[in-house]
C-alpha positions, 0 to 999 in steps of 0.5 A, a space after each residue: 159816335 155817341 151823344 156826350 152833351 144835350 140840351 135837356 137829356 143827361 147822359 151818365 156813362 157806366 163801367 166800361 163794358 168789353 165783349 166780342 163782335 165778329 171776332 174783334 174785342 169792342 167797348 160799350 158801357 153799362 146801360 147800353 143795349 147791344 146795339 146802342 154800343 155797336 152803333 156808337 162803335 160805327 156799326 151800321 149793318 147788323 145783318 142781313 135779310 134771309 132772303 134777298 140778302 140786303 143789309 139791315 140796320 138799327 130801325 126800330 130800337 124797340 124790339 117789334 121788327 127783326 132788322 137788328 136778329 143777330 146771334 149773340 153766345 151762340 144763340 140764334 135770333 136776339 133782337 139786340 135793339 133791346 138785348 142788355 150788354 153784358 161783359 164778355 158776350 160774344 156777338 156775331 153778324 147772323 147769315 139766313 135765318 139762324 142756326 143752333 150752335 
């Protein structure tokens, strides 16, 4: 799922990057942000509203909405659209509206 060939743009991956989402080990690379590396992992849902419960997806990308709000080593409310990916965090879908762990 991530862009390998462009016309213009030219796209160096970095070291491999391994951390935890919802319990599973997944792969991104250094550059990428939170999100970038779950949405080339096939992740599409990264949430969901506090109130209605609907999904929330990767919209924005530049951190001014708040559909991409997961919890992310034990803190409640990151926007991940702009969170740098770290080796070995630990990110989790986030329930309602975040709780302190």
């Amino acid at each position: 799922m991530r862009i390998d060939n462009h016309p213009i743009l030219d796209f160096k991956r970095g070291k491999e990057i391994r951390f935890i989402y919802d319990g599973k080990e997944m792969v991104g690379y250094e550059g990428d942000t939170i999100a970038s590396a779950l949405h080339a992992a096939g992740v599409r849902v990264l949430g969901y509203h506090h109130k209605t419960g609907r999904a929330r997806g990767f919209y924005c990308a530049i951190g001014n909405c708040s559909s991409c709000l997961m919890t992310v080593n034990g803190k409640p409310n990151v926007r991940v659209c702009v969170e740098e990916l770290k080796e070995g965090m630990v990110v989790e879908t986030q329930r309602g509206k975040g709780e302190l762990k």
